[in-house]
C-alpha positions in Angstrom: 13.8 12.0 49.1 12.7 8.0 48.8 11.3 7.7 44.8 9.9 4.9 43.4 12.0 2.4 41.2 10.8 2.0 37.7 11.8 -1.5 36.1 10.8 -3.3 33.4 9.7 -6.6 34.0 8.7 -7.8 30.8 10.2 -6.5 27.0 10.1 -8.6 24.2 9.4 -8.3 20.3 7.4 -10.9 17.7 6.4 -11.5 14.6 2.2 -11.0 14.1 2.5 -15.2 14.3 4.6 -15.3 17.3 7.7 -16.4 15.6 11.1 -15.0 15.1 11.4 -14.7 11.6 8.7 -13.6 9.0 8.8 -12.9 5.4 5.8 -10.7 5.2 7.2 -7.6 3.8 7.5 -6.3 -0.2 10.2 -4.4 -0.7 8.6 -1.8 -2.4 8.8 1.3 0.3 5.2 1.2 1.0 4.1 -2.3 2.3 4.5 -3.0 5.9 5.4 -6.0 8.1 3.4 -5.8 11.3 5.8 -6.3 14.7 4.4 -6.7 18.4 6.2 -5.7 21.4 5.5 -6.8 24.6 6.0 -4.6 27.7 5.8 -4.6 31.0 6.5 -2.0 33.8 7.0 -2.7 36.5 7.1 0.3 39.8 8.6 -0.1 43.3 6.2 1.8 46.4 9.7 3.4 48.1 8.2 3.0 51.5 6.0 -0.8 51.4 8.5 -2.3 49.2 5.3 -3.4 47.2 5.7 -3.6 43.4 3.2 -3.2 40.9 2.8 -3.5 37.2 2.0 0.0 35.7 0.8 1.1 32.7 3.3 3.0 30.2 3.0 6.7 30.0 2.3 8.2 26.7 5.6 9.7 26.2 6.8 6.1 27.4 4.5 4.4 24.9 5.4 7.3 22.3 9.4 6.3 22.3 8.8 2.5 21.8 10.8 1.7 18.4 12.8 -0.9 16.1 16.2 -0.7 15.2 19.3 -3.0 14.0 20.0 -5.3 16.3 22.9 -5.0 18.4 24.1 -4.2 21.9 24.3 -0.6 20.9 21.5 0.9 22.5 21.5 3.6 20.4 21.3 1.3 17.0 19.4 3.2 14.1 17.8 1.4 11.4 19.5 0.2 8.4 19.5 2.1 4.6 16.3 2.3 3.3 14.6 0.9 6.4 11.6 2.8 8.1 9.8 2.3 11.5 6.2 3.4 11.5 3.8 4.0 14.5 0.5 3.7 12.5 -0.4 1.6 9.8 -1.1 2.6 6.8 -3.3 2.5 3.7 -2.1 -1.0 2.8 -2.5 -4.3 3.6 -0.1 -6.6 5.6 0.9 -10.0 5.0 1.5 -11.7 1.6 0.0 -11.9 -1.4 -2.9 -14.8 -1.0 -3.4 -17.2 -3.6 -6.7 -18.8 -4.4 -8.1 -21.6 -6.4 -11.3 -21.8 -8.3 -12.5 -19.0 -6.1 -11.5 -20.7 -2.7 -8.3 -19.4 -0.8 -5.5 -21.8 -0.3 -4.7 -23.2 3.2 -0.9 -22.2 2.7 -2.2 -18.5 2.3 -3.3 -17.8 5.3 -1.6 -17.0 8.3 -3.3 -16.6 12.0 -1.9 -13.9 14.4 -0.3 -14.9 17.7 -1.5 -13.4 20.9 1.7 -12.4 23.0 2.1 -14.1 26.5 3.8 -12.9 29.1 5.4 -13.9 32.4 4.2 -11.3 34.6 0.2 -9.8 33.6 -1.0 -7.5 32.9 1.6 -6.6 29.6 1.1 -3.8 27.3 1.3 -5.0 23.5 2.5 -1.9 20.9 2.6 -2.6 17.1 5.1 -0.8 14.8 5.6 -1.4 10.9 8.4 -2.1 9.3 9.0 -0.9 5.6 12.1 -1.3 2.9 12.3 1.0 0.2 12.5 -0.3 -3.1 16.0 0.7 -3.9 17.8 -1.6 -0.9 18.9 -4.9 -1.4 17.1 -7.7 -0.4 19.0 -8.4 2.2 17.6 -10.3 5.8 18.4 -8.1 8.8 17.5 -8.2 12.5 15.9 -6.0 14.5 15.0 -5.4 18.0 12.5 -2.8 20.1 13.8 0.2 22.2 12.0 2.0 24.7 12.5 4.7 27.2 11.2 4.0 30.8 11.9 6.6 33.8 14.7 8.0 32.0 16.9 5.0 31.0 16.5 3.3 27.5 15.8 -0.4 27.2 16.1 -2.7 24.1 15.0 -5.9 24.1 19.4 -7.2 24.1 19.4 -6.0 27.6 20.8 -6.9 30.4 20.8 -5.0 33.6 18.4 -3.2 36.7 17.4 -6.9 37.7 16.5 -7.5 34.0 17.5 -9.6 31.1 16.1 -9.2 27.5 16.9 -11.0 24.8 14.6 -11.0 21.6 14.3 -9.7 17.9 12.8 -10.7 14.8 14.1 -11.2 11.7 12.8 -10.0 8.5 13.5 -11.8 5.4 11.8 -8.9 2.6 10.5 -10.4 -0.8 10.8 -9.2 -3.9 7.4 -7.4 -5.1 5.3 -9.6 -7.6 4.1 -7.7 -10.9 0.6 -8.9 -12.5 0.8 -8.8 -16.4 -2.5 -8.9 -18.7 -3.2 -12.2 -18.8 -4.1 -12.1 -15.1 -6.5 -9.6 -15.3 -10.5 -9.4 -15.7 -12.0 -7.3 -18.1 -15.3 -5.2 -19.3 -16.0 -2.6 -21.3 -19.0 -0.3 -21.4 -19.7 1.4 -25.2 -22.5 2.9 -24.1 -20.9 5.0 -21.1 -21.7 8.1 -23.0 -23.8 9.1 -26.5 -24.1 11.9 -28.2 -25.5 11.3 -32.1 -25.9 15.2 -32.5 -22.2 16.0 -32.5 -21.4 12.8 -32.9 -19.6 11.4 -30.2 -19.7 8.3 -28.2 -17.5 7.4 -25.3 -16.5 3.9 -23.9 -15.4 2.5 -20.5 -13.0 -0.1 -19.8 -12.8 -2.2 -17.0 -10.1 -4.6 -15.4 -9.8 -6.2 -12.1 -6.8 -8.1 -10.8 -7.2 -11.6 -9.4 -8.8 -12.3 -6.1 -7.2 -10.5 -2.9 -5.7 -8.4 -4.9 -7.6 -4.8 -5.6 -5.9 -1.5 -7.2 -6.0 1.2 -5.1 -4.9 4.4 -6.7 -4.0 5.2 -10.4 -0.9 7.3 -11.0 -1.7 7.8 -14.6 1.1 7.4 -17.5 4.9 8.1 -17.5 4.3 10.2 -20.4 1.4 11.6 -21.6 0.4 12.7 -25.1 0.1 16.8 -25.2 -3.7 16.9 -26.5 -5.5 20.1 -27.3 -8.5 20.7 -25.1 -7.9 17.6 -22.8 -10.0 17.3 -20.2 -8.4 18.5 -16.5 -8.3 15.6 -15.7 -6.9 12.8 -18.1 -3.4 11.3 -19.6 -3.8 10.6 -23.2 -1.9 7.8 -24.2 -3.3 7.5 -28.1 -5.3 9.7 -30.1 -6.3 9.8 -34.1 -6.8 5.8 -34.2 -8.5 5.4 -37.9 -9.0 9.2 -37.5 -11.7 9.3 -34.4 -10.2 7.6 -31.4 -8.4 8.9 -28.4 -7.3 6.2 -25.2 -6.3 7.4 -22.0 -7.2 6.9 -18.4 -8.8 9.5 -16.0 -6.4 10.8 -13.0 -7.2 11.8 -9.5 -10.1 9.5 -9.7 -9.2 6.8 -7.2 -12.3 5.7 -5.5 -14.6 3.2 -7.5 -17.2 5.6 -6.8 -15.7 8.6 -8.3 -17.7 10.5 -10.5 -16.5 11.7 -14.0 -17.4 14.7 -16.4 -17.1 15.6 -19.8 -14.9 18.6 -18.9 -12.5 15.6 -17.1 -12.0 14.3 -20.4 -12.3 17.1 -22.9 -12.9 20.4 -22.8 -14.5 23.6 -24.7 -16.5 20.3 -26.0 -19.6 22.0 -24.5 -20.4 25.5 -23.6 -23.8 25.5 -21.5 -23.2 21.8 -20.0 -21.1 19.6 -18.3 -22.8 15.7 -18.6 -21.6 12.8 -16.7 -19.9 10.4 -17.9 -21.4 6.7 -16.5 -17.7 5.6 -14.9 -18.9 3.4 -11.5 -20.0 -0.1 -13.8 -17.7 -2.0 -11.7 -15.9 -1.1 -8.2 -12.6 -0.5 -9.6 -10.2 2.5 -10.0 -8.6 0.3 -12.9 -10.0 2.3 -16.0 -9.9 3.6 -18.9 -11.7 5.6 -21.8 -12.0 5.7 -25.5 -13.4 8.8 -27.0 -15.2 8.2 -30.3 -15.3 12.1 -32.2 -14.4 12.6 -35.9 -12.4 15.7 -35.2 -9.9 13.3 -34.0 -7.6 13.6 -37.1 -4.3 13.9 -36.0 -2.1 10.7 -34.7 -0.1 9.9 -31.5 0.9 6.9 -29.6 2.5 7.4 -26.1 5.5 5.1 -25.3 4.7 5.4 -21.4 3.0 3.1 -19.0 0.1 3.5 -16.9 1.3 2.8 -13.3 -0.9 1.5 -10.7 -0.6 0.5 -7.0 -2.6 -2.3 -5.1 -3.4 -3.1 -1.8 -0.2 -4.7 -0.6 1.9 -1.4 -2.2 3.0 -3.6 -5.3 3.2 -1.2 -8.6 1.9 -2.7 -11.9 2.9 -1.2 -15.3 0.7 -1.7 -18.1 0.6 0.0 -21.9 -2.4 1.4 -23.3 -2.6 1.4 -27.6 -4.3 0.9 -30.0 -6.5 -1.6 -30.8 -7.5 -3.6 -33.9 -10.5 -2.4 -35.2 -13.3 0.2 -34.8 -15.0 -3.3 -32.7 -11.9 -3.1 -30.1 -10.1 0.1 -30.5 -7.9 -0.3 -27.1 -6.0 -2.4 -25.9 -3.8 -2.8 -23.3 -0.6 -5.0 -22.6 2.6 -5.7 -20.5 
């Protein structure tokens, strides 16, 4: 029985900017360097001889891959290496840099729009990640596919076709932002109550521009506080005898909403007020509570972690201040 011949014409893999090497990726398991691949297939009418280009099947599409490069066409990835089909919730490319407001020229970077020999070509992106642990060491890699039953990479050489291309990632080491870089507000007024009394404030901090914090992982190691709220790390508590600093958790959209009961509980027992938390749009914040049952003293030797857009963590320390005026602080 005559069946049609399934080729690829076309099969190559680039950077976003069309070039073989990129240093676009922070080793930190969770940032991603963008890769194209470039595919053509190309299938043979058994009976007119005519041969058409032909779009990729989606198990075809769903096999498409990077791995070490080699001529081993069944090459896996190196330690600590990952290949995702999606992107993810972070940001690709590096860190940009801006002065007085107004973004560098050597920050940014323009993506490359494949071009092919034969039209039309399919263009599939995969991520690259490095986990945190690996050293920073620049490997190779090329794409893999599997077309009609036979796998291709793009260090190929047979079926009338000849592939040679990879791309080289360099991975960087991820940056860490201390104090000193950050923006800051606080809100005393975020919550009042003169009957009990108790007043609550808000702190605010912003890294510099590009950069935004995207999820709060709390601190390392909490204070054990009676009747804290469901929802909070305490990282100091009996500051001259009224204060307690900590930062909300599982509160990482900037327009999350935050209640007493969050913060501390069996405080009321027929309400639950809000707590005025969305000032700035930030998930980089903290809280002070101002209560004179606050006798006893603690000081937490952990860090609050956080985690931007480009998957870079930041460690930060929250104590005590100096005075009732500024009574948290936080620093590297």
């Amino acid at each position: 029985m005559n069946t049609s011949r399934i080729r690829l014409a076309e099969f190559k893999v680039q950077t976003v900017q069309g070039q073989v090497s990129t240093n676009e990726l922070y080793a930190n398991g969770r940032h991603q360097c963008e890769v194209y691949i470039v595919v053509a297939k190309e299938v043979e009418d058994p009976f007119g001889g005519i041969k058409r280009i032909t779009p990729l099947t989606a198990t075809e599409k769903a096999s498409v891959t990077l791995v070490e490069y080699s001529t081993n066409i069944g090459a896996t990835l190196p330690a600590g290496w990952t290949c995702d089909t999606v992107k993810n919730a972070y940001d690709c490319g590096l860190r940009k840099h801006f002065r007085d407001g107004v973004l560098e020229e050597s920050s940014t970077v323009e993506a490359h729009v494949p071009r092919a020999s034969v039209a039309p070509i399919e263009v599939l992106k995969r991520y690259l990640r490095l986990n945190e642990a690996q050293p920073l060491q620049t490997r190779r890699f090329m794409a893999r596919i599997t077309v009609g039953g036979k796998i291709y990479t793009t260090n190929f050489s047979g079926d009338d076709s000849l592939f040679n291309s990879y791309v080289e990632i360099v991975p960087q080491l991820p940056y860490r932002l201390s104090v000193r870089e950050l923006g800051a507000y606080r809100d005393i007024f975020a919550y009042e109550d003169k009957t009990i009394p108790l007043s609550i404030h808000v702190y605010y901090w912003h890294p510099p521009a590009g950069l935004v914090m995207l999820e709060s992982l709390g601190l390392t190691a909490p204070l054990n506080v009676e009747n804290e709220g469901a929802n909070f790390h305490t990282s100091f508590y009996g500051f001259l005898g009224y204060f307690r600093g900590g930062v909300p958790i599982g509160k990482n959209t900037p327009e999350a909403s935050l209640q007493m009961s969050d913060v501390q509980r069996n405080l009321y027992f027929d309400k639950n007020p809000a707590i005025e938390f969305t000032l700035l749009p930030t998930v980089m914040r903290a809280v002070v509570v101002e209560w004179l049952d606050l006798y006893k003293y603690g000081q937490s030797q952990g860090y609050w972690r956080l985690i931007d857009n480009l998957g870079c963590m930041h460690q930060f320390r929250i104590v005590e201040g100096d005075n009732h005026t500024l009574p948290l602080k936080l620093t590297d």
